[in-house]
C-alpha positions, 0 to 999 in steps of 0.5 A, a space after each residue: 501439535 496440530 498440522 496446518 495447511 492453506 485450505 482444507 480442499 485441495 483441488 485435483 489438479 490430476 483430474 483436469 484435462 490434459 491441454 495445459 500439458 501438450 501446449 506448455 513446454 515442460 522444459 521451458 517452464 521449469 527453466 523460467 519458474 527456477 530463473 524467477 525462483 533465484 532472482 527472488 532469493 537473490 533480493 534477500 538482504 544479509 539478514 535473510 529476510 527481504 526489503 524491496 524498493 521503492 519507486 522514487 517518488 516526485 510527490 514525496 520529493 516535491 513535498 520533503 523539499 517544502 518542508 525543508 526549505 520552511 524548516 530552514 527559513 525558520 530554524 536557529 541552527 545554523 547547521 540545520 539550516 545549511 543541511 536543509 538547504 543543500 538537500 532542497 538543492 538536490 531536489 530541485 535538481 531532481 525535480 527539473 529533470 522529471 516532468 512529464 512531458 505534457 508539463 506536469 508531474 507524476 507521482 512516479 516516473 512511470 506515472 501520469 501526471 495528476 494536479 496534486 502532484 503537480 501542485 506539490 512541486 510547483 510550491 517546492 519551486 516557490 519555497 525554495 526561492 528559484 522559481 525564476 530560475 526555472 519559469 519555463 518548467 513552471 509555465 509548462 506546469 501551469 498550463 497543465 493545472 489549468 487543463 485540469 481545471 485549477 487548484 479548485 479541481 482538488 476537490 472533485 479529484 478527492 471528494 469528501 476527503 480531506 487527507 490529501 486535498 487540504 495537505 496539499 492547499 496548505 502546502 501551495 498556501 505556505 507557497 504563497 500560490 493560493 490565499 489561506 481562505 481556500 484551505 479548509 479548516 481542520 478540528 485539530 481539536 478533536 485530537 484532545 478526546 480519547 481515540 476511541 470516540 474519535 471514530 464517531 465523529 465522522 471525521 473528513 480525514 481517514 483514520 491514520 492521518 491524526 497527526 496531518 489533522 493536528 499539525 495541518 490545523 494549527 498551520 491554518 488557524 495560525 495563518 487564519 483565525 476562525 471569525 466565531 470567537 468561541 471556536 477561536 478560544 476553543 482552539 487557542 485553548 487545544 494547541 498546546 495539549 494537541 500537540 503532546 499529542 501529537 508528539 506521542 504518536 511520533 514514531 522513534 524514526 521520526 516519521 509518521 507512518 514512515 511516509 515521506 509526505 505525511 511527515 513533510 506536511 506535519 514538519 512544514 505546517 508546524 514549522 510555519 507556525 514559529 515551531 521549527 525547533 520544535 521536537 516533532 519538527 526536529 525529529 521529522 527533519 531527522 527522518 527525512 535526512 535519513 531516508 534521501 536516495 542518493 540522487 537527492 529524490 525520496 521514495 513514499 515510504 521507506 520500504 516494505 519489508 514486511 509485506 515483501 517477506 511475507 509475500 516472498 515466503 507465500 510466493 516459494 511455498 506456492 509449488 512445494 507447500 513449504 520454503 524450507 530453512 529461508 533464516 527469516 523466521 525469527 524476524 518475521 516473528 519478531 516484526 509483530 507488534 506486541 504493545 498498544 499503537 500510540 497512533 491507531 490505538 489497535 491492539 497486539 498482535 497484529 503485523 504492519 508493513 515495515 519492521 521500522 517503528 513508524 509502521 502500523 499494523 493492518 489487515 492485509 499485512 496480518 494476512 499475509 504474515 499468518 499465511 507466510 507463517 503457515 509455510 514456515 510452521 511446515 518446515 519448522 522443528 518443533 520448538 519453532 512451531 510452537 513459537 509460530 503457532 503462539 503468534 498465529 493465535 495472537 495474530 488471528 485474535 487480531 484479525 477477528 477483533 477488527 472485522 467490520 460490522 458490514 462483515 468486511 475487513 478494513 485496514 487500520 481500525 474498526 468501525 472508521 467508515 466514512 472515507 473510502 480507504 477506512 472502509 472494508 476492502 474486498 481484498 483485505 476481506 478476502 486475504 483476511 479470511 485466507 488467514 484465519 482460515 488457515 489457522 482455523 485448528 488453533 483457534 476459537 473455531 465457531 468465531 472463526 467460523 462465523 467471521 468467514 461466513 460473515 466475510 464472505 456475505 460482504 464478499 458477495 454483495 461487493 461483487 461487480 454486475 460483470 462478475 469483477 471485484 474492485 480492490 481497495 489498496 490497488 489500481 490501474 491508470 489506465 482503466 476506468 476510474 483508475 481501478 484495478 479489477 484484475 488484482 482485485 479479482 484475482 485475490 479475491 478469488 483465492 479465498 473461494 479456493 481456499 475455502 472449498 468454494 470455487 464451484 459456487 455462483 461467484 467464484 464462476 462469474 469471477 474466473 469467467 472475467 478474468 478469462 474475457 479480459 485476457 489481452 491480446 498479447 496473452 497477458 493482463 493489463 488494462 483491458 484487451 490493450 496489448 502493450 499494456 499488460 503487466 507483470 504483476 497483473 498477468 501473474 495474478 490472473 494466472 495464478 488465479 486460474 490455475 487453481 480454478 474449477 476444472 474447465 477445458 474451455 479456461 485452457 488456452 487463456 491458462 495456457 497463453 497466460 503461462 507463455 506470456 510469463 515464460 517469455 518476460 523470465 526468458 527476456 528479463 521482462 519479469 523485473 520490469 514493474 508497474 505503477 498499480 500500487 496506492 498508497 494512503 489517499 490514492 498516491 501510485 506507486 511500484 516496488 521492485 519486488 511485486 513482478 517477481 514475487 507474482 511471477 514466482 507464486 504464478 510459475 510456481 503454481 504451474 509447476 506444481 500442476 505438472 507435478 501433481 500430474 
C-alpha cells in the first residue's frame, strides 16, 4: 500500500513572515471558514454526495420551447401535442418577464444580452404563435439585433465555428425569421465513417456536437436541396444510416450531453424534417419534459454533480489534507465510466461532469475526481484504498492516453484541434497534471514523468506577456475578449505548487499578476473595478496566493483578500454567484455551489497556515 498525497513539496508555511498573523483576526477567520465549511456540507443531498444548481438559463428556455412547439405541430399524439403546448405556454410565460433592459436577452439572468441568445428567443415567440401578443417585447428585441449588427453578426461572433452559429440560423430559419440560403449547410454525411477518422477531416464543428451535425444537416438539406446532383445523392443516400447513427449515440435520458440546447436543436431540426414520432425526437421530448424548473424555464444543463463532489471533496480536504467519512465514495467510484463512449468514443476510465447517462468524460472532470480520490484514499480503511487506488490507475491511464501532441490537454478527445473549445486549455493542463502527479507512486512513472514535463513546456508557451493565463472553460463578461485571467491564473498556478515549481520564472510572473490586479475593494473581479469582484474569482486568487513563494511584499494583497471573504461569510455574500462559467460554444452560465466551494478551500487554505504556524 502506498501513501499519497497532492504534491511531493509542502511549502513551509512556518517560514513565512509574520503580517498575515497580526492583520487577520484568528477568531474571525476560524468563524468564517467553519460558516463556509457547514454551508457546503448542508448542500449534500440524502445520498451523500453533492448536485448543485444550475442557473436558469433564457437560451435553453428559448431553445427547449422551439423545439416543443415544432414537436407539437408535427406530432400524431395528441397527448403529446397537448403537453407540448402547455409547456411552451410556460416559457413564454417566462421569457416575457426576463429582457434585459436594453431589449435583449442573456444567457442567464445575471448576464448581458448577446444576439444568439437574443435570436433564439425571438424564434420561440414566432414558433409558438404569439408574436402578436407580444410586438412590443419583440420590437425591443429587434432593435437590440440590429445594434449589433443583424443575424449576420453571428459569424463575427462565432468564427469559423459552426457548433453554435448554424444551430441557432436553423432555429430562426425554422421560424421563418431568416431564409434557408443563410444556413450553412452541414456534412452530416461524414457521420457515416468511423469516429476515429473523423478528427481529421477538420470538421467546422467541435468534437461533441456530432449529433447537432446530423440532425442539423438534414434539417437544412430537407428544406434546401444542394444544386450539385452528386452531393444531392450523396446525401439522400447518408440519411437513413446517419441517423441510426445518431440514435446510437442517444443517451438512455434522452438528452445529448444533457444539454437543454443541443437536445432542442437536434428535436426541433429532425422534427421539421416529417420525424416528430421518430424515437430520437420522442426521447429528447422525454428529456426535456423531465428537466422543466417548476416556473416553466430550463437551466443549460441538468446538473453538475459530478464535478461539484468532486470539488466539495478537494475544497474540505484544503485545511486538514483529508475529509473524513463524507459517505460519497462509493458513488464517486461509482460515476466513472467503464465502457467505450458511444458518442466521444473515448476509452474507460474516465470521469464526466454528471452521474446521469448523457455526460462524457473529459479532462478536467478526471482531474478533479483523481485529486478528490487522493482525499478520501487518506482516510479510507483499506479495503476501500484498494478500491480507490484501482480506479486511479484506470483513471490517470485515461489522462495520459488523451494528452495532445502540443504537450496540452484538451476536453473530450485527443487530437481534435481545429476549433477553440477542442483545443488544449491551460486549465485542463494544469488540473491534469495535478492529477497525475498526485498518483504518480501507482503508475507507469517515466510517462508520468514525461507527460508532466510535456505539460508543463505547453504551459509555458501559453503563458501571457503579463505573466496571466487564460482558461479555456471559464470567463469574465466584464473583461476584454470576455476572458477569465484570474480563474486561469489561479489554477494554473496550482500546478507549479504541487509540483515543487512555484520559485521558477513563471510561477513568479503568474503570482505577481494576480497581486496587480487585485481590486480596489480587496477582492477579484473584473480588473481593479471594485463592484465588480466575485466570490469565486477573489476566492481563487486567494487561494492562489496563499500557497505561493514566501514574499513579505504579497501580504497585504493575501491579507485583504482574506477579509474581503471574512466579510461576504459574515454578510452571507459568499452564496452570492457569478456568471464566469462556459459552456460548449461559449454559453454563461453560474452554479450555486462555485462561491462556496472556493471560498472554503480559500478559508481553508488560511486556516491551515494559522495552523501550520
Amino acid at each position: 500500500m502506498v501513501a499519497v498525497s497532492l504534491g511531493d513539496t509542502r511549502l513551509h508555511l512556518a517560514e513565512r513572515e509574520d503580517y498575515f498573523e497580526k492583520m487577520i483576526d484568528i477568531d474571525r477567520l476560524t468563524a468564517a471558514y467553519q460558516q463556509a465549511r457547514r454551508d457546503l456540507l448542508a448542500q449534500r443531498v440524502r445520498e451523500g454526495h453533492w448536485v448543485g444548481e444550475l442557473s436558469t438559463s433564457a437560451l435553453s428556455t428559448a431553445t427547449a420551447a422551439s423545439a416543443l412547439a415544432i414537436i407539437a405541430e408535427h406530432t400524431t399524439g395528441e397527448s403529446r401535442r397537448a403537453t407540448c403546448r402547455q409547456l411552451v405556454r410556460r416559457a413564454i410565460e417566462w421569457l416575457a418577464q426576463h429582457a434585459n433592459y436594453d431589449g435583449g436577452f442573456g444567457d442567464t439572468d445575471k448576464s448581458c444580452s448577446n444576439i444568439a441568445t437574443t435570436l433564439l428567443v425571438q424564434a420561440a415567440f414566432h414558433l409558438a404563435g404569439v408574436a402578436a401578443d407580444h410586438a412590443e417585447l419583440l420590437d425591443r428585441a429587434q432593435r437590440y439585433v440590429d445594434t449589433q449588427g443583424g443575424a449576420s453578426a453571428l459569424q463575427q461572433h462565432y468564427g469559423k465555428d459552426k457548433t453554435f452559429a448554424v444551430p441557432i440560423l436553423t432555429n430562426c430559419a425554422l421560424a421563418g425569421l431568416v431564409p434557408w440560403k443563410k444556413v450553412s449547410p452541414l456534412p452530416f454525411e461524414l457521420s457515416c465513417l468511423p469516429y476515429p477518422l473523423l478528427r481529421f477531416l477538420r470538421l467546422s464543428v467541435v468534437s461533441y456536437a456530432v449529433p447537432a451535425l446530423v440532425a442539423i444537416g438534414q434539417a437544412r438539406f430537407f428544406h434546401r436541396k444542394p444544386i450539385n446532383p452528386l452531393m444531392w445523392l450523396i446525401r439522400r443516400l447518408a440519411v437513413g444510416r446517419s441517423l441510426r447513427t445518431l440514435r446510437r449515440m442517444q443517451p438512455a435520458s434522452g438528452g445529448f450531453l444533457e444539454a437543454i440546447p443541443l437536445t432542442s436543436f437536434v428535436s426541433m431540426s429532425l422534427a421539421a424534417t416529417g420525424r416528430a414520432d421518430h424515437p430520437v425526437v420522442r426521447r429528447g421530448m422525454k428529456f426535456l419534459i423531465d428537466s422543466v424548473r417548476d416556473d416553466g424555464s430550463w437551466p443549460i444543463d441538468v446538473n453538475l454533480a459530478t464535478w461539484n463532489t468532486s470539488g466539495a471533496i478537494n475544497a474540505l480536504a484544503a485545511a486538514t489534507g483529508d475529509v473524513g467519512a463524507l459517505g460519497c465514495l462509493d458513488w464517486l467510484l461509482a460515476c466513472q465510466h467503464r465502457e467505450l463512449h458511444p458518442l466521444s468514443h473515448t476509452a474507460p476510465g474516465g470521469w464526466g461532469w454528471s452521474d446521469l447517462s448523457g455526460a462524457v468524460p473529459d479532462a478536467d472532470d478526471t482531474s478533479a475526481a483523481l485529486l478528490a480520490l487522493v482525499a478520501l484514499f487518506n482516510s479510507a480503511v483499506l479495503a476501500s484504498r484498494q478500491r480507490i487506488q484501482a480506479a486511479a490507475v484506470e483513471g490517470v491511464k485515461w489522462l495520459l492516453d488523451l494528452q495532445n501532441n502540443d504537450g496540452g490537454w484538451p476536453t473530450f478527445c485527443r487530437g481534435w484541434g481545429a476549433l477553440p473549445f477542442d483545443r488544449s486549455g491551460t486549465d485542463l493542463t494544469a488540473h491534469a497534471i495535478r492529477a497525475i502527479a498526485s498518483w504518480r507512486s501507482v503508475c507507469d512513472g517515466d510517462r508520468v514523468e514525461k507527460a508532466i514535463r510535456r505539460g508543463f513546456d505547453y504551459l509555458a508557451r501559453t503563458q501571457n506577456s503579463d505573466g496571466s493565463w487564460y482558461p479555456l472553460w471559464f470567463g469574465n463578461e466584464h473583461n476584454h475578449g470576455m476572458k477569465n485571467p484570474v480563474y486561469g491564473t489561479g489554477r494554473v498556478l496550482l500546478a507549479y505548487r504541487d509540483l515543487g515549481q512555484i520559485g521558477g520564472d513563471q510561477a513568479r510572473r503568474g503570482i505577481q499578476w494576480l497581486a496587480a490586479n487585485q481590486g480596489d475593494d480587496g477582492g477579484w473581479g473584473a480588473g481593479a473595478d471594485a463592484d465588480r469582484s466575485s466570490t469565486e474569482e477573489t476566492a481563487v486568487a486567494v487561494e492562489t496566493l496563499l500557497l505561493g513563494q514566501r514574499n513579505p511584499s504579497l501580504e497585504p494583497a493575501i491579507d485583504r483578500g482574506v477579509q474581503w471573504l471574512i466579510d461576504a461569510v459574515e454578510s452571507q455574500r459568499h452564496r452570492e454567484t457569478a456568471p464566469i462559467g462556459f459552456y460548449f460554444a461559449k454559453l454563461w452560465y453560474y452554479e450555486g455551489m462555485y462561491p462556496l466551494t472556493f471560498t472554503v478551500s480559500a478559508l481553508g487554505q488560511a486556516v491551515r497556515r494559522l495552523t501550520n504556524r
